[in-house]
N, C-alpha and C positions, 0 to 999 in steps of 0.2 A: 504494500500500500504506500512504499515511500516515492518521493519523488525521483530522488537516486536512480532511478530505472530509466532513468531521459537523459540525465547526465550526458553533457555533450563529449561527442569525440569532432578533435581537428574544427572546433568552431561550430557543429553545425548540430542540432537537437537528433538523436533521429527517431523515426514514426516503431516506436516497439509495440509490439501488443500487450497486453494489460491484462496477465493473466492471477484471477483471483484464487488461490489454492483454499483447500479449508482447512481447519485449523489445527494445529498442534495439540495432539487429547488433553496435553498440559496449559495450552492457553484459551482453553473451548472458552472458560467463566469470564476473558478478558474480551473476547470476540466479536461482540455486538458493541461494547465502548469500542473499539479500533475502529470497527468497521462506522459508529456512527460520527467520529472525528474524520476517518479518511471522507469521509462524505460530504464533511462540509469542509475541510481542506479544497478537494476540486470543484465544488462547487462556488467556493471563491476565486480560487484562482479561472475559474472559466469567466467570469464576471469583471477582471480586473483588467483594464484598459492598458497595463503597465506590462502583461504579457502580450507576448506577439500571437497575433492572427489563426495561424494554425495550431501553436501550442496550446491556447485556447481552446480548438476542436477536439484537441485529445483530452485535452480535461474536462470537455463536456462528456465527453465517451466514455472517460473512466467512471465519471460518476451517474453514470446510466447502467453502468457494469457492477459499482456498487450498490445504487436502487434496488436495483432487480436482485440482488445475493438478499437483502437487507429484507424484502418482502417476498422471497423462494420461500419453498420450504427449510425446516430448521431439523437437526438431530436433538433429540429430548436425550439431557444424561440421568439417572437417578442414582 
């Protein structure tokens, strides 16, 4: 969920895909907090005039990618 995944090489962002894994059986109880900061993490940065044009695009994507995890279905632990 970090940004780290964009990190430019040689000057230039590039387009990675955005893939959500689930989670570590030891970080299941932190999962829904991460996932509901990454969410508005890219949801500001998609918003913020101060990033460029298409980096923007992918952080509206990421966070359509998070939405959709965020209201899937969930694994019940007991």
């Amino acid at each position: 969920m970090l940004p780290m995944h964009y990190r430019p090489s040689a000057a230039e962002v590039p387009h990675r895909r955005f893939e959500l894994r689930p989670p570590h059986e030891k970080a299941a109880s932190q999962w829904l907090d991460a996932l509901t900061w990454a969410l508005r993490f890219w949801n500001l940065a998609a918003g913020d005039s101060r990033i460029s044009h298409g980096f923007r695009v992918i952080c509206e994507e990421n966070a359509k990618a998070l939405e959709a995890a965020r209201l899937g279905p969930r694994l019940l632990h007991h």
